[in-house]
C-alpha positions in Angstrom: 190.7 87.9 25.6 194.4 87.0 25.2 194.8 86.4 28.9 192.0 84.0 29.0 193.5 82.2 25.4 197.2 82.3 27.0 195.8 80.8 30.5 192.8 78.7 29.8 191.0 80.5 32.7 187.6 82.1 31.6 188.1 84.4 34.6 189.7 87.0 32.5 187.4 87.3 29.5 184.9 87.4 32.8 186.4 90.2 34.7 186.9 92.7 31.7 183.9 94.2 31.0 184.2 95.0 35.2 187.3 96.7 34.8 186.7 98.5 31.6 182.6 99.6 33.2 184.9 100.6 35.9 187.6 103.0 34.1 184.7 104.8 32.6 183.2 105.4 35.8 186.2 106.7 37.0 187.1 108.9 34.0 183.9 110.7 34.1 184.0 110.9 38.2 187.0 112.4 37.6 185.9 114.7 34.9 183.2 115.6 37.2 185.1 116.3 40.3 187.2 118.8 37.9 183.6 120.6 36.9 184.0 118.9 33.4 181.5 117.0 31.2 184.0 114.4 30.2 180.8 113.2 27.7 181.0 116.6 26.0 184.0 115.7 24.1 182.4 112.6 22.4 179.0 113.2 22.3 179.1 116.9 21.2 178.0 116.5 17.9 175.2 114.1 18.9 173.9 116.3 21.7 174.5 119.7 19.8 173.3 122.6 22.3 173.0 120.3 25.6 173.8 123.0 28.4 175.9 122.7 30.9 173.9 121.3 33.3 172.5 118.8 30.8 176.4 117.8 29.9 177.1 117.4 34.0 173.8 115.0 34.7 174.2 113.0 31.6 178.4 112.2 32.9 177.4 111.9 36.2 174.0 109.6 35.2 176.3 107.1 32.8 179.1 107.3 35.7 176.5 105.8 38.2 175.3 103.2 35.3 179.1 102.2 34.9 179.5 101.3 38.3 176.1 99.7 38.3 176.9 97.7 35.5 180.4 96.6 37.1 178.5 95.6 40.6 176.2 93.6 38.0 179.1 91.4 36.3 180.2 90.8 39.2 177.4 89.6 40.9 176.7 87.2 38.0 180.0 86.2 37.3 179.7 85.1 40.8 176.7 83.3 40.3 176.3 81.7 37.2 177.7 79.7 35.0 180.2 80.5 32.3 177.7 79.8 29.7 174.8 81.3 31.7 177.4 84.9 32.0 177.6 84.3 28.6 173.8 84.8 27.8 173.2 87.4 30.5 176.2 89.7 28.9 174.5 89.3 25.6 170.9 89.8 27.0 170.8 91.4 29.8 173.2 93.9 29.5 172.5 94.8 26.2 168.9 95.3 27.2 169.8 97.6 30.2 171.8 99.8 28.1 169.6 100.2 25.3 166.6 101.0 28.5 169.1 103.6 30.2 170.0 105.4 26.8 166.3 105.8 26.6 166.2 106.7 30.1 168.2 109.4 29.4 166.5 111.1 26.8 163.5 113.3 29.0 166.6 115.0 30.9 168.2 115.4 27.4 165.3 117.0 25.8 164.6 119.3 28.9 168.2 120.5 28.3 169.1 120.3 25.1 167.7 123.2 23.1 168.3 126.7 23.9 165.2 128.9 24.1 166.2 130.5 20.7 166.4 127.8 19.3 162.9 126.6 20.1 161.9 129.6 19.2 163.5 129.5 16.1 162.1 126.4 15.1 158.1 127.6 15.8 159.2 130.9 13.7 160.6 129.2 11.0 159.3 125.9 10.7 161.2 123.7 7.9 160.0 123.6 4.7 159.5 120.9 2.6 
């Protein structure tokens, strides 16, 4: 935001959500080439007992959507108008990442609870 203030050139208010989409993507690549679940540490206590595997698919799913969503800014950045970026940032990229965290919540669910805890919560249904 500075850069663009400091140099009148909208290009660099334009090109940061690219770069940033794309650091992300590449920290949890990386995470992922090392076997690690870069999510884990900052979703943890959203996603308590996610498995492994559930950890690894949900890094690797918001990697691809990072580098999606880059390809996507730059596409329209290319292609509209300052104004017109404008309203597709708000809208439509807003609207694809609320869809994708949806998206993402079948795989969660099929990997999120242990089988004792399932079968705890059958057993031992809350009470009210």
């Amino acid at each position: 935001g500075l850069l663009t203030v400091f140099f009148g050139d909208p290009f660099w208010i334009q090109i940061k959500p690219t770069l940033i989409y794309l650091r992300f993507a590449a920290l949890l690549f990386g995470g992922l080439l090392r076997g690690k679940a870069v999510l884990r540490y900052l979703l943890q206590s959203a996603f308590e007992g996610l498995d492994d595997t559930g950890w690894l698919k949900l890094s690797r799913n918001w990697a691809v959507f990072f580098v999606f969503l880059a390809g996507l800014n730059e596409v329209l950045r290319h292609s509209l108008s300052f104004e017109g970026w404008l309203q597709a940032k708000l809208w439509v990229f807003t609207t694809l990442s609320i869809g994708f965290t949806f998206a993402q919540l079948p795989m969660v669910l099929r990997h999120g609870l242990s089988l004792d805890a399932r079968d705890d919560v059958v057993t031992n249904p809350p009470h009210e």
